[in-house]
N, C-alpha and C positions, 0 to 999 in steps of 0.2 A: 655058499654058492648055489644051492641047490632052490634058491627063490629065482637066481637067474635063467638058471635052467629051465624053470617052469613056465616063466613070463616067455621063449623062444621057442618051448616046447609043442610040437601040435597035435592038438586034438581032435581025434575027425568026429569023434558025438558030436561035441560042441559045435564045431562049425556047421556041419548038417544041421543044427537048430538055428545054427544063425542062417544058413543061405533059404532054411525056410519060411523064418521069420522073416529076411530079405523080401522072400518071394509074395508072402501075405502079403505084405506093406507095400511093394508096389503095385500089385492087383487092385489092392482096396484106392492105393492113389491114383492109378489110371483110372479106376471105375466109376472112384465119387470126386475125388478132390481135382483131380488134372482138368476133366472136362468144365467143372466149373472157373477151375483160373484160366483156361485157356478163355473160355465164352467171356471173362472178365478181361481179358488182354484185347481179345478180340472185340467187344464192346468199346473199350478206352480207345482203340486203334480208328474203329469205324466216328467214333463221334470226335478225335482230333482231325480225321481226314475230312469229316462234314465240317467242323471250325476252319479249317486251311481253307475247303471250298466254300464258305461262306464268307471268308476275308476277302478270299481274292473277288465275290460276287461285290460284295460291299466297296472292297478297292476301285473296282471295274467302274461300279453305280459314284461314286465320288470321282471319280476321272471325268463320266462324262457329264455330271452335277458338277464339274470346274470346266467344261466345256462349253457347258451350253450359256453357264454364268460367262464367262469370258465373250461368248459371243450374243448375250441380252444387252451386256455392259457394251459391247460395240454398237448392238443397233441403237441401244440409248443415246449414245453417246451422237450417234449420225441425227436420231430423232430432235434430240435437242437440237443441236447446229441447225436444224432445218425449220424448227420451232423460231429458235433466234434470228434465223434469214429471213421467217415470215415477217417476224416482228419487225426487225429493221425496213424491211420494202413496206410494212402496215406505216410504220411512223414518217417514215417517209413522203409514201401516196398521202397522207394523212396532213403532213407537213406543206405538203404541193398544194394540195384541195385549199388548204387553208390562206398560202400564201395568194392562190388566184382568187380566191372569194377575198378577199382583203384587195385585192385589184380590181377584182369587178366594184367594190365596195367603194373604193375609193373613184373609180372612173366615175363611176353613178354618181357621187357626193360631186366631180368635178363640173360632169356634165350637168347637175343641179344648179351648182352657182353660176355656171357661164349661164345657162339660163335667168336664174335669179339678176344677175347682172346685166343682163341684155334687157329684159321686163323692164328696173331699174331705167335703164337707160332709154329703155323707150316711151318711160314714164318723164322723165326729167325731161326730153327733146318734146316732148308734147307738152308740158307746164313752160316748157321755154319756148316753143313756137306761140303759146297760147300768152305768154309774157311780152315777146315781141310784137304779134299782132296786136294786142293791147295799146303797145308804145306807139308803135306807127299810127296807131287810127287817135290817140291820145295827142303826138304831136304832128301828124296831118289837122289835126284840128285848130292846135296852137297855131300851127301855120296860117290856116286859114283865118282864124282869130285876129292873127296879128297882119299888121302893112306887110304890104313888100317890099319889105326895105331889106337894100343888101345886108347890111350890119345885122339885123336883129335875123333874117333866116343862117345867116352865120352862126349866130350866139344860139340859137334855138337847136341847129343840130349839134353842136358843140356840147349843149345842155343833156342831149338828148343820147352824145356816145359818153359824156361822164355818168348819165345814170343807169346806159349799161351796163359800163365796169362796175359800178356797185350790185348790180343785181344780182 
């Protein structure tokens, strides 16, 4: 029993070596070792606190990089529609120009022919006045050629409205 004893037993050398050994060791750790882990804690602290502040910068800058996209995507979206309105009222005005110049087109083209046909027709009434004075002075003549006998100035203008229906 006397290892038990020893293991309980206290020694005051001993310990006075140990609380100065104690003592050394953490002098020497406050002096060289603590300042450098603290500067090292203190480093890791300052550059997680600049990564937070740089997320949330970056957060910030994407919030309003989804803001400004949400509201480019709007005016696009107005731009367009207004782009399309133009087009429609273009195809339109476009559509109209074309429908009246196809009426102007057409009047012209009418107003051409009634001319053309009136010309026409005022050519034929002059080949047909120029046809019947012909006739008249042709059978004035027969008349005159001929007796005056009832019968034959009869047959003679008889003769003479058969060969207008043929003309």
């Amino acid at each position: 029993m006397a290892s038990v004893v020893g293991i309980l037993s206290f020694n005051t050398g001993f310990a006075i070596w140990v609380l100065i050994s104690m003592a050394v060791f953490l002098f020497l750790m406050g002096k060289y070792a603590v300042p450098h882990i603290v500067k090292a804690l203190e480093d890791r602290e300052k550059q997680i606190k600049d990564s937070l502040e740089a997320a949330e910068v970056a957060l910030a800058k994407a919030e309003q990089i989804s803001k400004d996209n949400k509201k480019a995507m709007k005016e696009a979206e107005v731009q367009a529609q207004k782009i399309r309105k133009e087009a429609l009222e273009d195809a339109e005005a476009l559509r109209s120009k074309k429908v009246e110049n196809a009426k102007k087109d057409a009047g012209k083209i009418l107003a051409d022919a009634k001319q053309t046909i009136e010309q026409e027709k005022k050519k034929a009434l002059t080949e047909l006045r120029g046809e019947v004075a012909e006739l008249a002075i042709k059978s004035a003549s027969l008349i005159i050629d001929a007796e005056l006998d009832q019968k034959k100035n009869k047959n003679l203008v008889d003769n003479f409205i058969k060969d207008l229906s043929k003309n």
